[in-house]
C-alpha positions in Angstrom: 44.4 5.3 -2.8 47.1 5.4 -5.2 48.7 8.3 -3.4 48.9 6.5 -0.4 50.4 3.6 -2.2 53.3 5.4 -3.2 53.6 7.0 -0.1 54.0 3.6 1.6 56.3 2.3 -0.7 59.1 5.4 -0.4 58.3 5.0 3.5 59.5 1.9 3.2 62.4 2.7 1.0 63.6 5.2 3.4 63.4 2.4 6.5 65.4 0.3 4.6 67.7 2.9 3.6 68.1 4.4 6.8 68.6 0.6 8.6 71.7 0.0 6.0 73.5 3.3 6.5 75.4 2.0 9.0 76.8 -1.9 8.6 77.5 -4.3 11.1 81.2 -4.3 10.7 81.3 -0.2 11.4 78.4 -0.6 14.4 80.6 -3.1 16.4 84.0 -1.1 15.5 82.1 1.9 17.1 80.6 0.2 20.1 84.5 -0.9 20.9 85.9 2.6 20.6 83.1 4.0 22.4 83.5 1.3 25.6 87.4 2.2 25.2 86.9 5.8 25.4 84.4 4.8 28.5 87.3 3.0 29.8 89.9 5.8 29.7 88.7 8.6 30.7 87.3 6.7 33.9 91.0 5.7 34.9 91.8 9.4 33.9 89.0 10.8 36.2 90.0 8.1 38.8 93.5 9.6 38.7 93.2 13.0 39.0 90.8 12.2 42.3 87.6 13.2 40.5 84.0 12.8 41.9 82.9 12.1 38.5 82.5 8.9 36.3 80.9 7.9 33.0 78.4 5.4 33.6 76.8 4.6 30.3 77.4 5.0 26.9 74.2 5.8 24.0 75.2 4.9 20.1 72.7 6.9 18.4 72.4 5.6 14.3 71.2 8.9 12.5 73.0 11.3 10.1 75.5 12.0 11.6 75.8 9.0 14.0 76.5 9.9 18.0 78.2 8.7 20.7 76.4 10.0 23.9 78.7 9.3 27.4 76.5 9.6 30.9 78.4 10.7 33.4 77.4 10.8 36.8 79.2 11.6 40.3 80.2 9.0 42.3 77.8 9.7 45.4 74.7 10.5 43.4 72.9 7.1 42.7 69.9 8.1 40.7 69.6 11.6 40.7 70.7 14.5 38.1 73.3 12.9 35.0 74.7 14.7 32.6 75.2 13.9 29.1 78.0 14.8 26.3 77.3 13.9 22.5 80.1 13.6 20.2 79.8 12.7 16.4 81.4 10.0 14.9 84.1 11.8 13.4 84.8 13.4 17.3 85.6 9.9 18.7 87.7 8.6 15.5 89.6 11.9 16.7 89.8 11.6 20.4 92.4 8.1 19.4 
C-alpha cells in the first residue's frame, strides 16, 4: 500500500505541476495572438480570392504548447478540415 501512496502523491505533484506551467497572464497573451493571427490571414486569404478560411483555433497546454488553426473552404460546411500546429515559439515569430 505504501507504493501506491507514493505513487499518488507524485501523480499529484506532476498535475499540479503540469496545471502551473503555463500562467494566466501568458494563456490570455496567447489566446490574443492566436485570434489575431486568425484574423490576418483570413483578410489575407480573403484578398487574394481564396476558397479557403480558418475557422477555429485549438491552444493545446503541453511541452511545448500549440497553437492548432482549422481551416476549412468556404463551400464545405462540415465535411473534411484541415489542421496546421505551430509551437509557441512559431507564432511569437509569425509578428
Amino acid at each position: 500500500m505504501r507504493l501506491f501512496d507514493k505513487t499518488k502523491e507524485t501523480v499529484s505533484k506532476v498535475k499540479d505541476v503540469a496545471s502551473d506551467l503555463v500562467g494566466d497572464e501568458t494563456l490570455a497573451n496567447m489566446i490574443i495572438a492566436a485570434s489575431t493571427k486568425l484574423d490576418s490571414v483570413n483578410e489575407a486569404l480573403k484578398a487574394k480570392g481564396s476558397g479557403y478560411t480558418i475557422h477555429g483555433v485549438d491552444i493545446e497546454m503541453g511541452i511545448p504548447s500549440k497553437v492548432i488553426y482549422a481551416v476549412r473552404r468556404e463551400f464545405e460546411k462540415k465535411q473534411r478540415r484541415t489542421r496546421t500546429t505551430y509551437t509557441v515559439a512559431q507564432c511569437a515569430s509569425m509578428e
